[in-house]
PDB file with SEQRES, HELIX, SHEET and CRYST1 records, atoms N, CA, C and O in Angstrom:
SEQRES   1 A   85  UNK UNK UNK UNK UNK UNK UNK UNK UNK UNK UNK UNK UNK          
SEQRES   2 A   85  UNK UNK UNK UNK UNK UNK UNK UNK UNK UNK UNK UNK UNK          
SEQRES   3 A   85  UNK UNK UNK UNK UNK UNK UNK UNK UNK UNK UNK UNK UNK          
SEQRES   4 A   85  UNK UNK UNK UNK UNK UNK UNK UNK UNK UNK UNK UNK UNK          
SEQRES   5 A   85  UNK UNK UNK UNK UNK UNK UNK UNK UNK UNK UNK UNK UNK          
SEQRES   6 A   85  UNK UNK UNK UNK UNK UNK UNK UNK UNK UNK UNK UNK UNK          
SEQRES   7 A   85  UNK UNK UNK UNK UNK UNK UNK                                  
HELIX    1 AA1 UNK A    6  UNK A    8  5                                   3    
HELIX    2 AA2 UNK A   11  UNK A   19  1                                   9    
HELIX    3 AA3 UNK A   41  UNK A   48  1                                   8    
HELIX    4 AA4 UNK A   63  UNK A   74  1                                  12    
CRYST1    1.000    1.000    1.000  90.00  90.00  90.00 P 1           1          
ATOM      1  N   UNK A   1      24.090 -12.670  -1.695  1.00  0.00           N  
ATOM      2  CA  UNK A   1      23.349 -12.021  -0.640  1.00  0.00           C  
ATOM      3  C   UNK A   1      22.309 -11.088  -1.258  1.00  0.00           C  
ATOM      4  O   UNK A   1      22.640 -10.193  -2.036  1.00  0.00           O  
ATOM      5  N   UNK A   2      21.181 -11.294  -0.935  1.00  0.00           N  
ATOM      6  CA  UNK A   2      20.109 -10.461  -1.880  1.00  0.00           C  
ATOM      7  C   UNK A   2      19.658  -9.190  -0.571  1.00  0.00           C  
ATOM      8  O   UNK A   2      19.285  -9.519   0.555  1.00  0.00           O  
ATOM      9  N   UNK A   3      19.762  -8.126  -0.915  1.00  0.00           N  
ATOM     10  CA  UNK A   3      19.761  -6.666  -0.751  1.00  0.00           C  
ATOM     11  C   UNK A   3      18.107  -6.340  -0.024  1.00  0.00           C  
ATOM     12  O   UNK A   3      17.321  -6.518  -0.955  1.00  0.00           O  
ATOM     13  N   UNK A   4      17.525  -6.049   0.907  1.00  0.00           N  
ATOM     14  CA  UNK A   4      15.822  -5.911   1.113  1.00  0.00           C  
ATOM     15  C   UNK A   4      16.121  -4.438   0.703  1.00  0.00           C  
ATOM     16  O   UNK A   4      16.958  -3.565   0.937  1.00  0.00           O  
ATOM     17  N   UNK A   5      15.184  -4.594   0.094  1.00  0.00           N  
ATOM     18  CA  UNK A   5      14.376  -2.803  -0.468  1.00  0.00           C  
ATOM     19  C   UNK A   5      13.597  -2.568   0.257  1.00  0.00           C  
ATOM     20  O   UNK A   5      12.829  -3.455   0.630  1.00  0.00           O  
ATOM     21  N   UNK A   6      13.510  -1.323   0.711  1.00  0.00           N  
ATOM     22  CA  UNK A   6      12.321  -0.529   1.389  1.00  0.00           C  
ATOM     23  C   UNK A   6      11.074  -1.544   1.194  1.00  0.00           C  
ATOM     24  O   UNK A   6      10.479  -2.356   1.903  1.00  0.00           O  
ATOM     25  N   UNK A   7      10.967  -0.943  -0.503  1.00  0.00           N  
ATOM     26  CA  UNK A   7       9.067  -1.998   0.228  1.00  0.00           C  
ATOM     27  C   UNK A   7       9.134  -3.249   0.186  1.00  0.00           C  
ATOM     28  O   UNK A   7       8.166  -3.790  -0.349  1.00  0.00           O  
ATOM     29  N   UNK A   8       9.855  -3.841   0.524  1.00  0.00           N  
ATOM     30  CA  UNK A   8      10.050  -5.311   0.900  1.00  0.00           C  
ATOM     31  C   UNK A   8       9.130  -5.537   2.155  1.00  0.00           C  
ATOM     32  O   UNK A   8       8.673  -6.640   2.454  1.00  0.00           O  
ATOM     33  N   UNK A   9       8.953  -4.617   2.714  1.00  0.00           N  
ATOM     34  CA  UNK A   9       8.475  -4.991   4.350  1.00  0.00           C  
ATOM     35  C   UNK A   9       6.956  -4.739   4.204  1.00  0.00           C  
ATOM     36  O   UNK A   9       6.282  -4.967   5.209  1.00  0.00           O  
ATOM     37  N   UNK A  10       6.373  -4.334   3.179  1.00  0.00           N  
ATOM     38  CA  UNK A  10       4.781  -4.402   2.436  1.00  0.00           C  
ATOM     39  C   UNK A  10       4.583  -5.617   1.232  1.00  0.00           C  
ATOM     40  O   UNK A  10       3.869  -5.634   0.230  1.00  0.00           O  
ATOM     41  N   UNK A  11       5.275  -6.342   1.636  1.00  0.00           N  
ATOM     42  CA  UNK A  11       5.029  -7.081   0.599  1.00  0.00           C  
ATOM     43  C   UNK A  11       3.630  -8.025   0.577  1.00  0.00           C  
ATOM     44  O   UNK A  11       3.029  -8.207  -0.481  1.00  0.00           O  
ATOM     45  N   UNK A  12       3.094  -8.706   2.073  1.00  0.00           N  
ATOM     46  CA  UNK A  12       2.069  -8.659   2.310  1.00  0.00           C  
ATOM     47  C   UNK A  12       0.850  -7.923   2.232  1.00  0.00           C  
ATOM     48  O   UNK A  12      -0.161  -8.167   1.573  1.00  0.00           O  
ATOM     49  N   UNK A  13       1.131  -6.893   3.087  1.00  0.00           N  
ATOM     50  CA  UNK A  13       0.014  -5.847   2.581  1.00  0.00           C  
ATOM     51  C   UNK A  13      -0.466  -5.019   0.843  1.00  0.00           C  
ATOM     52  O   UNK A  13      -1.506  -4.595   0.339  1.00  0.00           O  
ATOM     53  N   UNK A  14       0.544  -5.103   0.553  1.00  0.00           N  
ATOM     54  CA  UNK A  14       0.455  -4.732  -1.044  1.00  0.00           C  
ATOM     55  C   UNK A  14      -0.181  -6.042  -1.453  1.00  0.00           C  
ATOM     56  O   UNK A  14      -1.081  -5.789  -2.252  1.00  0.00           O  
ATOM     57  N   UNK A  15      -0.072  -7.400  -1.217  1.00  0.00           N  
ATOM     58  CA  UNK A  15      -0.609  -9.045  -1.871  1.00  0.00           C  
ATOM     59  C   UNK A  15      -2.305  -8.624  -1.700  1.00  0.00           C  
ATOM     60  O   UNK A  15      -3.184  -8.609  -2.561  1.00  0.00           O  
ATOM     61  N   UNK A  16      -2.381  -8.238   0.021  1.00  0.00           N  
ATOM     62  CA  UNK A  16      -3.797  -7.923   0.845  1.00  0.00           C  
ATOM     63  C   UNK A  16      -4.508  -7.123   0.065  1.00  0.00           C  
ATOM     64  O   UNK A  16      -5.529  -7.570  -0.457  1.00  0.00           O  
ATOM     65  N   UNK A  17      -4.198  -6.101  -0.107  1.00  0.00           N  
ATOM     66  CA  UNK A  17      -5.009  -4.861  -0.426  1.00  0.00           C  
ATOM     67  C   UNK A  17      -5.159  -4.718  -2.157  1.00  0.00           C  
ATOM     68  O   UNK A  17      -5.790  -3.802  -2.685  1.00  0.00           O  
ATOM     69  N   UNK A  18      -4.401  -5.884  -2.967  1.00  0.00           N  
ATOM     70  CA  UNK A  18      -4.697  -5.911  -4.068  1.00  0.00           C  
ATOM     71  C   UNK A  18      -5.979  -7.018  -4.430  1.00  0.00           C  
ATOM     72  O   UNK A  18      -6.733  -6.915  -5.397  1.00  0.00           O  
ATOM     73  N   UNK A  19      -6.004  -7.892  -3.585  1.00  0.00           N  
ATOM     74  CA  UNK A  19      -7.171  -8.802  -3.182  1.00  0.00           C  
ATOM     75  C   UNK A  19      -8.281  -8.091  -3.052  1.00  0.00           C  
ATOM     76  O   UNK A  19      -9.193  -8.348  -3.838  1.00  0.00           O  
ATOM     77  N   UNK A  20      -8.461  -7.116  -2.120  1.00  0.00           N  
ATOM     78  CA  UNK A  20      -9.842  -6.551  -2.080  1.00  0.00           C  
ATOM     79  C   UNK A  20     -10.161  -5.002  -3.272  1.00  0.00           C  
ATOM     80  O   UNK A  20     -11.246  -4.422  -3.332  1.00  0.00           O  
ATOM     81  N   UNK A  21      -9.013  -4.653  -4.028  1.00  0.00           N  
ATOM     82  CA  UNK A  21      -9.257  -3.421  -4.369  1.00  0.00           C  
ATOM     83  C   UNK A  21      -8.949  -3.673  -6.145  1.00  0.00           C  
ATOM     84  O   UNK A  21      -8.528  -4.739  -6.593  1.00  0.00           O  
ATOM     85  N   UNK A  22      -9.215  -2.631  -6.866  1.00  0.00           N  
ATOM     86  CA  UNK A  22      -9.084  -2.721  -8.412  1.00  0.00           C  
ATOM     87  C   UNK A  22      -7.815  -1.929  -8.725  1.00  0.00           C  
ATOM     88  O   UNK A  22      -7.389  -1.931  -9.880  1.00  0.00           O  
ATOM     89  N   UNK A  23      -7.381  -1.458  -8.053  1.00  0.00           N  
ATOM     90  CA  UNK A  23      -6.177  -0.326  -8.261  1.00  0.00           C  
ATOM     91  C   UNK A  23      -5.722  -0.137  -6.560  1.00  0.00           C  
ATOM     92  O   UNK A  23      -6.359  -0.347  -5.528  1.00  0.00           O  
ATOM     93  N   UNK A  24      -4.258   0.379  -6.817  1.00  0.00           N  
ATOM     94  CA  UNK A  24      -3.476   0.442  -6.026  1.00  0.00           C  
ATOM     95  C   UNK A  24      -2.583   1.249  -6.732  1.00  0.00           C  
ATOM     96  O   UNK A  24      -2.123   1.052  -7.857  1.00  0.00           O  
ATOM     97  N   UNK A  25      -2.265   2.705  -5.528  1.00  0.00           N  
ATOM     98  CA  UNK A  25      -1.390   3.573  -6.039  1.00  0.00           C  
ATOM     99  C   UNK A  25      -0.119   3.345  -5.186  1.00  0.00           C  
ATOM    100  O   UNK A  25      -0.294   3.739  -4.032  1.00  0.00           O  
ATOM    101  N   UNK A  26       1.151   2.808  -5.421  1.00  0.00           N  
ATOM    102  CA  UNK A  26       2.287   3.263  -4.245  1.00  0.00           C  
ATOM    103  C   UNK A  26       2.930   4.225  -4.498  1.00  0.00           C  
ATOM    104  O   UNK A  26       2.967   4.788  -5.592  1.00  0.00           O  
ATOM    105  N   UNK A  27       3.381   4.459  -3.743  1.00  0.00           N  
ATOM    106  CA  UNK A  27       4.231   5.664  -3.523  1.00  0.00           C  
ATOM    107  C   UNK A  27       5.463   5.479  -2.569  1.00  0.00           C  
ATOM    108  O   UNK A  27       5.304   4.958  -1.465  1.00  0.00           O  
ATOM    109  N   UNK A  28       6.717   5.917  -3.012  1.00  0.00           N  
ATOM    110  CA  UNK A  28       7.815   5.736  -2.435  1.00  0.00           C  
ATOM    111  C   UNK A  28       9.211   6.163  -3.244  1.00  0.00           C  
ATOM    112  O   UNK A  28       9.258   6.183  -4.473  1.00  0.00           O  
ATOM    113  N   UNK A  29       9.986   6.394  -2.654  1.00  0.00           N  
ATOM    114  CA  UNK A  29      11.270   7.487  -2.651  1.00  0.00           C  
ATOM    115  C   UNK A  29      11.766   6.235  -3.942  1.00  0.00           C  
ATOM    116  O   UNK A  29      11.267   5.113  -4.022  1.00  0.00           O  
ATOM    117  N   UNK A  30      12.774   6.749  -4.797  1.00  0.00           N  
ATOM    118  CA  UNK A  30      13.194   6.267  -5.695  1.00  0.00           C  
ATOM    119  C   UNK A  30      14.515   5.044  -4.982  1.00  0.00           C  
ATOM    120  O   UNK A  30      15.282   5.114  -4.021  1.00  0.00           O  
ATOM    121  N   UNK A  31      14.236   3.964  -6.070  1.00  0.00           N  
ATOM    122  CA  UNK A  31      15.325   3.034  -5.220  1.00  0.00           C  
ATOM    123  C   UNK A  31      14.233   2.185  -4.068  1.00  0.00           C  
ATOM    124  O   UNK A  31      14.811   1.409  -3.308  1.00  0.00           O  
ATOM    125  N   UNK A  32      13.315   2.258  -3.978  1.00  0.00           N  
ATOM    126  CA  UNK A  32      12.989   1.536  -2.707  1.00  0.00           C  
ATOM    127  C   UNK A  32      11.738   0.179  -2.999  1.00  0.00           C  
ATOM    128  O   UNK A  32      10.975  -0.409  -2.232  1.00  0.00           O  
ATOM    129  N   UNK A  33      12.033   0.058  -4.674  1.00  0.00           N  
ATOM    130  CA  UNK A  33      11.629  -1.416  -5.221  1.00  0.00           C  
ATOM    131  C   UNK A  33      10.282  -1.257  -5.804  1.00  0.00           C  
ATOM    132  O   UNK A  33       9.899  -2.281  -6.369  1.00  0.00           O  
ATOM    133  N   UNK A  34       9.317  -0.104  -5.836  1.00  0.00           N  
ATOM    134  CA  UNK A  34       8.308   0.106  -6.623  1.00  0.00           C  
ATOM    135  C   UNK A  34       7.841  -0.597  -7.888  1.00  0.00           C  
ATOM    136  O   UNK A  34       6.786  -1.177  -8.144  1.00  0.00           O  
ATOM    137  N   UNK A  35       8.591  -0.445  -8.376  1.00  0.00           N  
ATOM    138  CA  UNK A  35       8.839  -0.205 -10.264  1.00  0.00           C  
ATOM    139  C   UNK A  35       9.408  -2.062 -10.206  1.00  0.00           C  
ATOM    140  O   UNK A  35       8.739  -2.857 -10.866  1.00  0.00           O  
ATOM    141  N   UNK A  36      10.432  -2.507  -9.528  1.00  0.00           N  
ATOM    142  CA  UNK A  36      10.662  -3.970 -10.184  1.00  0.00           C  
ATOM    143  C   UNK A  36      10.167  -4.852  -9.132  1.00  0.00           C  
ATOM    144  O   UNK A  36      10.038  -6.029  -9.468  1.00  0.00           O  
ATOM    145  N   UNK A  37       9.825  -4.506  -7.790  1.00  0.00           N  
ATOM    146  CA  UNK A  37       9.749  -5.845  -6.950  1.00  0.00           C  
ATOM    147  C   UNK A  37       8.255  -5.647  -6.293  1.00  0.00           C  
ATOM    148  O   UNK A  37       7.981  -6.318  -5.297  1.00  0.00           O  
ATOM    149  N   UNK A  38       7.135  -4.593  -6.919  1.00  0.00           N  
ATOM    150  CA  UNK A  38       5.700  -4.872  -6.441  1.00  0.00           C  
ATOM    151  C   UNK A  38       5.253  -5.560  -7.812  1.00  0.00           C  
ATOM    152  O   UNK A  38       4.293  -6.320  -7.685  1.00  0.00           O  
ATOM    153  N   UNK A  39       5.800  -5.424  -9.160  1.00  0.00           N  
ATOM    154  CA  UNK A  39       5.627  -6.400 -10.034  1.00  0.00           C  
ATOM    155  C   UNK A  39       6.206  -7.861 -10.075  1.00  0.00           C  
ATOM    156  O   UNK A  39       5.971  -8.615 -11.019  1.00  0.00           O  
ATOM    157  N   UNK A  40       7.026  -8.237  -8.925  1.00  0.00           N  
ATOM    158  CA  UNK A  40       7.506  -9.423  -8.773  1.00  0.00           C  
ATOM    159  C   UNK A  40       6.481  -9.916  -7.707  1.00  0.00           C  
ATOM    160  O   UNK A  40       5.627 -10.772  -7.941  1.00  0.00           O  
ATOM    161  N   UNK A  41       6.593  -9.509  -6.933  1.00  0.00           N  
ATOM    162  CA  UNK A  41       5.071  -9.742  -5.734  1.00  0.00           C  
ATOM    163  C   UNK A  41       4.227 -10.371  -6.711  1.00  0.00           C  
ATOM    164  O   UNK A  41       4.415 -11.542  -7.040  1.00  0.00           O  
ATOM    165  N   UNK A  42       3.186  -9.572  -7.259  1.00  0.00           N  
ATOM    166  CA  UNK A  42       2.187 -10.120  -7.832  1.00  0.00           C  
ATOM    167  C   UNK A  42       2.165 -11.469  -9.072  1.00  0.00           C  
ATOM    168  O   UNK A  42       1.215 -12.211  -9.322  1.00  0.00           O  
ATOM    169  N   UNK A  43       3.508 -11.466  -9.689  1.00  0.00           N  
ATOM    170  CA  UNK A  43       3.211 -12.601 -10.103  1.00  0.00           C  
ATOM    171  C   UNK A  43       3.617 -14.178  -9.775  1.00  0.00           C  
ATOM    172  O   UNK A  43       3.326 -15.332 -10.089  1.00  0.00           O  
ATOM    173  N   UNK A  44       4.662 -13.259  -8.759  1.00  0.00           N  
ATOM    174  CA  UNK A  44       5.014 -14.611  -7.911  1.00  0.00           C  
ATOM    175  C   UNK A  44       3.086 -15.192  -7.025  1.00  0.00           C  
ATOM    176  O   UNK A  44       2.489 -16.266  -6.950  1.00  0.00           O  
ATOM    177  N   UNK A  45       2.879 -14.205  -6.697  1.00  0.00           N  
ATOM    178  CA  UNK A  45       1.722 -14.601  -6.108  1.00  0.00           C  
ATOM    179  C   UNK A  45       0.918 -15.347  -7.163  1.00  0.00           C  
ATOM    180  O   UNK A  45       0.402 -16.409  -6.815  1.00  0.00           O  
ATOM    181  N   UNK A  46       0.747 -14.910  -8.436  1.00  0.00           N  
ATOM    182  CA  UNK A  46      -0.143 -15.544  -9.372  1.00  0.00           C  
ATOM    183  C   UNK A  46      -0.001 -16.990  -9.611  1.00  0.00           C  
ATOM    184  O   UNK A  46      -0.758 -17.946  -9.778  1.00  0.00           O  
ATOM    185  N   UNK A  47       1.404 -16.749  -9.554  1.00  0.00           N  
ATOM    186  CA  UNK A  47       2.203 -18.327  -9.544  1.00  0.00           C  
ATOM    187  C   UNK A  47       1.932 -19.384  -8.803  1.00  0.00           C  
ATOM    188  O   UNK A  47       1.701 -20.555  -9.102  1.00  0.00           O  
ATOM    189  N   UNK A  48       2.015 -18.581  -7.362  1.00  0.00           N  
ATOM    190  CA  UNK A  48       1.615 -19.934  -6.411  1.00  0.00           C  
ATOM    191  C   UNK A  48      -0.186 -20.022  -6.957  1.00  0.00           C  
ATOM    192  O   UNK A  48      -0.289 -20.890  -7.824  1.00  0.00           O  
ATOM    193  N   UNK A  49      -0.836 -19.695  -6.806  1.00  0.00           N  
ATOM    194  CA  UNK A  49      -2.527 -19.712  -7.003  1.00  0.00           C  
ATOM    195  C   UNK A  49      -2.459 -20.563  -8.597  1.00  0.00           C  
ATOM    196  O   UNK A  49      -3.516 -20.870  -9.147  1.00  0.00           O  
ATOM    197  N   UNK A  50      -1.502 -20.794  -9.052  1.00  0.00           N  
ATOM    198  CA  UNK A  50      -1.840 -20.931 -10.742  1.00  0.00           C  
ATOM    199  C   UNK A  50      -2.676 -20.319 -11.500  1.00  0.00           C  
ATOM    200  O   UNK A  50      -3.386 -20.901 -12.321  1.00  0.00           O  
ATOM    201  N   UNK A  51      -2.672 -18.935 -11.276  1.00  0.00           N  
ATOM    202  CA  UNK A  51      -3.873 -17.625 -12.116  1.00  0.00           C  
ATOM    203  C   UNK A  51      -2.714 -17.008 -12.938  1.00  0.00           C  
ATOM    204  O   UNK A  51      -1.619 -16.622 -12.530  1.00  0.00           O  
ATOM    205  N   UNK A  52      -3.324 -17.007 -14.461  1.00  0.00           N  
ATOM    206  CA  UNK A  52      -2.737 -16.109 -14.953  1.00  0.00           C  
ATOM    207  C   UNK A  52      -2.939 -14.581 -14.796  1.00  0.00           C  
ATOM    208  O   UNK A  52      -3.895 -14.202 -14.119  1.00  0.00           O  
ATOM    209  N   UNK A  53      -2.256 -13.834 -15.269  1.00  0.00           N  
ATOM    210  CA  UNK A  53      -2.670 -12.438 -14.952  1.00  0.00           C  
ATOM    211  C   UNK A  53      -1.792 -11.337 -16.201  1.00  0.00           C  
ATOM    212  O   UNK A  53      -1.148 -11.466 -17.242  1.00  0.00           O  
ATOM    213  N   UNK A  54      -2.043 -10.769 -15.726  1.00  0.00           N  
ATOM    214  CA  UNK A  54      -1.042  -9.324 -16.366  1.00  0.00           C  
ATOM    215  C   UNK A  54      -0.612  -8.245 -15.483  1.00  0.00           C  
ATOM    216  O   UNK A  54      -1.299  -8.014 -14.488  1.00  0.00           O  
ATOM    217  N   UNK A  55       0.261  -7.668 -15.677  1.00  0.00           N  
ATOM    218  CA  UNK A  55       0.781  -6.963 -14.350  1.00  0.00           C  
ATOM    219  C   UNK A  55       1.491  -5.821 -16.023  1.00  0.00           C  
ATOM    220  O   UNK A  55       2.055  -6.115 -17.078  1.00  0.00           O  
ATOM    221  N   UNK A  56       1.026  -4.549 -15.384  1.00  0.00           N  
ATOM    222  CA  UNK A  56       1.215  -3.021 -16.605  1.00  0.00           C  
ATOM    223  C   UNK A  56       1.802  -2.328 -15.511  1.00  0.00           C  
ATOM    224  O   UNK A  56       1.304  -1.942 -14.453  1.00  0.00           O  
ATOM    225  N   UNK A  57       3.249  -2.223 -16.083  1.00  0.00           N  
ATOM    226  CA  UNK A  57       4.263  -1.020 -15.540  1.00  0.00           C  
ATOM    227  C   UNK A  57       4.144   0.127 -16.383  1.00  0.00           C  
ATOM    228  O   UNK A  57       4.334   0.102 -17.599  1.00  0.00           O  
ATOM    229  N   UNK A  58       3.842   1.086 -15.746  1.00  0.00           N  
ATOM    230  CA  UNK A  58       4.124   2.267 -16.719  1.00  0.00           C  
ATOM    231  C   UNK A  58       5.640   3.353 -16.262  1.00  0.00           C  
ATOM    232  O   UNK A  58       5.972   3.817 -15.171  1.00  0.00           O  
ATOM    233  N   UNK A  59       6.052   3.418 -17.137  1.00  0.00           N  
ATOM    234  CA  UNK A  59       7.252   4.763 -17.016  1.00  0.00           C  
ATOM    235  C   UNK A  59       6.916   5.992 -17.886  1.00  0.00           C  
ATOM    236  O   UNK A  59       6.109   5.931 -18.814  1.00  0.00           O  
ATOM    237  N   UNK A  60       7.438   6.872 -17.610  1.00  0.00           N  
ATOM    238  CA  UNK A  60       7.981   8.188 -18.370  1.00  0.00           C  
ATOM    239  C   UNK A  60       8.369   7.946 -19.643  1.00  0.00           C  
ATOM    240  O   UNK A  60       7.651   8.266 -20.591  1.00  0.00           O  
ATOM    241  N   UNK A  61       9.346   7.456 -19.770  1.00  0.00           N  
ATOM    242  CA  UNK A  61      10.407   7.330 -21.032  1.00  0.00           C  
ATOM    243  C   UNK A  61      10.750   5.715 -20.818  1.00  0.00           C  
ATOM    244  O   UNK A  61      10.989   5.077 -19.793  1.00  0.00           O  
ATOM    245  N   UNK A  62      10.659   5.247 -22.491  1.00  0.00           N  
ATOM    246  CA  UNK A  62      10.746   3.892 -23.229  1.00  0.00           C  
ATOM    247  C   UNK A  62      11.553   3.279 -22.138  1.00  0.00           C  
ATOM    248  O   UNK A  62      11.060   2.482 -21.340  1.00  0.00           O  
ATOM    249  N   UNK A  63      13.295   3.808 -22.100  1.00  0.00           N  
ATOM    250  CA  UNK A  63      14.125   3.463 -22.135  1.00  0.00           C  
ATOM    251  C   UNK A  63      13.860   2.805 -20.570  1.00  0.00           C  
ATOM    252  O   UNK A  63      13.908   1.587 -20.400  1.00  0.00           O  
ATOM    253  N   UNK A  64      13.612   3.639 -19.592  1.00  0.00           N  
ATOM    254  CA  UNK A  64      13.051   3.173 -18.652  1.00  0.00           C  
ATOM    255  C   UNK A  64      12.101   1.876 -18.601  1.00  0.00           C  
ATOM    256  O   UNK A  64      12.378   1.042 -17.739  1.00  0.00           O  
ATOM    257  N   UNK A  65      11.035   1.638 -19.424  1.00  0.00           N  
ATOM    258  CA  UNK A  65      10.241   0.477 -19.237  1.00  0.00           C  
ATOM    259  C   UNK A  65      11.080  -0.814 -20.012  1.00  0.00           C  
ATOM    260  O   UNK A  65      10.925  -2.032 -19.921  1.00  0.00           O  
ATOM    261  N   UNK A  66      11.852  -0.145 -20.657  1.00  0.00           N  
ATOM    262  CA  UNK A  66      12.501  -1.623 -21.013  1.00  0.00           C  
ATOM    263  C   UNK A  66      13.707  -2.151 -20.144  1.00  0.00           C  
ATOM    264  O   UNK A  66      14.016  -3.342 -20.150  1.00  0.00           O  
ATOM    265  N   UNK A  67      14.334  -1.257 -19.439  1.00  0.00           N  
ATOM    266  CA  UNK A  67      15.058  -1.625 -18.472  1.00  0.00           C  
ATOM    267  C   UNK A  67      14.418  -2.256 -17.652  1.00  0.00           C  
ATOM    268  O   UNK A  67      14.571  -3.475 -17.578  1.00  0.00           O  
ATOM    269  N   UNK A  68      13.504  -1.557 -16.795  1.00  0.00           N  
ATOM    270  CA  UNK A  68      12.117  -2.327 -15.745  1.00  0.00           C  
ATOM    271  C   UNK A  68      12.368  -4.069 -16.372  1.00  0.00           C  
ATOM    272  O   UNK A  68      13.133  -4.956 -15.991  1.00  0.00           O  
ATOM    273  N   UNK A  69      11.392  -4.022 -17.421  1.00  0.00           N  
ATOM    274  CA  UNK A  69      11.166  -5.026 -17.542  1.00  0.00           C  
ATOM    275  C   UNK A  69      12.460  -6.144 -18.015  1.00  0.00           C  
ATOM    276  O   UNK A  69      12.300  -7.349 -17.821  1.00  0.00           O  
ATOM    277  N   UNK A  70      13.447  -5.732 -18.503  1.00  0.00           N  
ATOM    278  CA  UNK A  70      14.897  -6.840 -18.382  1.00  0.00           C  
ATOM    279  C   UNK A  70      15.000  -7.162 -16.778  1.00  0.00           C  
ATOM    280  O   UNK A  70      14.891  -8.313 -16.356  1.00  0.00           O  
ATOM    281  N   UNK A  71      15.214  -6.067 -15.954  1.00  0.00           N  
ATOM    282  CA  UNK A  71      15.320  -6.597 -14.951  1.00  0.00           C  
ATOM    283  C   UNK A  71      14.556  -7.724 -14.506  1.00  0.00           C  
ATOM    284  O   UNK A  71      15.059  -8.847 -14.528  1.00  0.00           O  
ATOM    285  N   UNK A  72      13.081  -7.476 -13.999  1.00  0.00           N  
ATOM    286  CA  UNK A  72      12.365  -8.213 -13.675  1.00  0.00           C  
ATOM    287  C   UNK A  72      11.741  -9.517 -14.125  1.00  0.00           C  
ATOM    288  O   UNK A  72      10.985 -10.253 -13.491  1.00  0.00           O  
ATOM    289  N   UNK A  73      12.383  -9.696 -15.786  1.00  0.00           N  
ATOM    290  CA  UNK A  73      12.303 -11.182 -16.324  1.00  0.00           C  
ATOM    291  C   UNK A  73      13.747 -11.773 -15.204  1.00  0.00           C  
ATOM    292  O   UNK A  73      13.693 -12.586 -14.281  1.00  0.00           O  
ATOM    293  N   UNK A  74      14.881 -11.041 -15.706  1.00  0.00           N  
ATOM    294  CA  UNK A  74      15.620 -11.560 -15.072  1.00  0.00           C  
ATOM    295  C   UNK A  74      15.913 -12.236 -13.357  1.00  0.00           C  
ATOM    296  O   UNK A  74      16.564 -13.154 -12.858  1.00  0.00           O  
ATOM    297  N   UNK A  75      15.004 -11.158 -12.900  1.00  0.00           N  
ATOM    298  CA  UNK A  75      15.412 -11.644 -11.385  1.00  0.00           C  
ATOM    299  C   UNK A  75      14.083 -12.847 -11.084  1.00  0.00           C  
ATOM    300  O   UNK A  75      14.156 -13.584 -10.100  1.00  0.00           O  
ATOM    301  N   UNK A  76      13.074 -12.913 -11.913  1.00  0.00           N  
ATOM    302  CA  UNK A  76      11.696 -14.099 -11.764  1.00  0.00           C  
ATOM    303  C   UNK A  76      12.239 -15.496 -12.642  1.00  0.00           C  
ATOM    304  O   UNK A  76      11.794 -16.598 -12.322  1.00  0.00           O  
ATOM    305  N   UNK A  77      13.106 -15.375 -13.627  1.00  0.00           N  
ATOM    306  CA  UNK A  77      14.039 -16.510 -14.196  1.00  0.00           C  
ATOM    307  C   UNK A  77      13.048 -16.548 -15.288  1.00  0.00           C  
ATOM    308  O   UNK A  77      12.466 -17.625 -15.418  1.00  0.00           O  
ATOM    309  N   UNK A  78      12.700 -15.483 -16.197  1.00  0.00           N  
ATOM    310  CA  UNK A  78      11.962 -15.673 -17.515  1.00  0.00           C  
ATOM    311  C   UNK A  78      13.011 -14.896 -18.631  1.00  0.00           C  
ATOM    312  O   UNK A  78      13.822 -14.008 -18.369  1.00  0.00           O  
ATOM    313  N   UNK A  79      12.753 -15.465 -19.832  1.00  0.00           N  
ATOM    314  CA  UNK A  79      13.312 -14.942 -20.610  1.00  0.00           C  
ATOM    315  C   UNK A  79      12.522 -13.463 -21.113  1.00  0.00           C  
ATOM    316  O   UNK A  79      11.300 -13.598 -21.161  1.00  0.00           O  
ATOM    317  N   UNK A  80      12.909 -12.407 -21.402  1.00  0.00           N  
ATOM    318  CA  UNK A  80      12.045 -11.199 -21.743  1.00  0.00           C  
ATOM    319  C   UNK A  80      11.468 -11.812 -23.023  1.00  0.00           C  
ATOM    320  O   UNK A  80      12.119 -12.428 -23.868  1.00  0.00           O  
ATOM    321  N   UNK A  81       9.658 -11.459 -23.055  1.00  0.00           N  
ATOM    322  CA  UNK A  81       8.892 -11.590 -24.190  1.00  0.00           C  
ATOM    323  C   UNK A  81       8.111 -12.971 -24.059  1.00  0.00           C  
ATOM    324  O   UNK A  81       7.414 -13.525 -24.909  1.00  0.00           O  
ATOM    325  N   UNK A  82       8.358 -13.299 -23.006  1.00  0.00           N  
ATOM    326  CA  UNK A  82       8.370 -14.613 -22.666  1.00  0.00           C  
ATOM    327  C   UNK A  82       6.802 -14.707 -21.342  1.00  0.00           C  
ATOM    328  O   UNK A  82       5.599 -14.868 -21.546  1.00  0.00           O  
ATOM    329  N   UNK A  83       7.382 -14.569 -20.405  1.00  0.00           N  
ATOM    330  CA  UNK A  83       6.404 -14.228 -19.043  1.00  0.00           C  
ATOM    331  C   UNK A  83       6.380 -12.832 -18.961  1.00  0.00           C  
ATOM    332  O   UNK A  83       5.340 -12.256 -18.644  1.00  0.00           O  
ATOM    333  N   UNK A  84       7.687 -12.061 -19.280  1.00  0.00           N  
ATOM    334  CA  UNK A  84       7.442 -10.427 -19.402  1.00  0.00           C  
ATOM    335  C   UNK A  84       7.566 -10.135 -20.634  1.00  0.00           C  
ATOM    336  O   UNK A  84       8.077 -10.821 -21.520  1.00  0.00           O  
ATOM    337  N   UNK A  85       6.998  -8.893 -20.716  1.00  0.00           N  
ATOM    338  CA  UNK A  85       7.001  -8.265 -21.759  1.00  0.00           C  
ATOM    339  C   UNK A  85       7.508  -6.920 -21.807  1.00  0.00           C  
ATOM    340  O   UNK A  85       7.505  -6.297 -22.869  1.00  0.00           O  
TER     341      UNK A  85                                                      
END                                                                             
């Protein structure tokens, strides 16, 4: 059973508004999918279009961006270093 996160319900509008704009700031309470599932958005989206892209998470501390990114190879079915980095 897969869990909806808060911004699950922007997942469109975050696709929309990255289409017309160069940057996009979100903002939202911790836990509510920022950090692993607006970087799954976009490359799932890249995916269907067949565009490559790059998608830059930034954190605070290392330990944090390497967690980020295990997760999010994991839940897109890539091996880390692979499609993520």
């Amino acid at each position: 059973m897969t869990t909806l996160l808060p911004i699950s319900e922007f997942r469109e509008s975050i696709i929309q508004s990255l289409l017309i704009n160069d940057v996009l700031c979100i903002s939202g309470g911790t836990g509510s999918g920022k950090s692993t599932m607006v970087p799954q958005y976009i490359a799932l989206y890249s995916l269907e279009r067949k565009e490559r892209i790059t998608v830059l998470v930034s954190q605070p501390r290392r330990v944090a961006a390497v967690e980020i990114a295990n997760r999010i190879s994991s839940q897109i079915g890539g091996d880390l270093g692979q499609r993520v980095h």
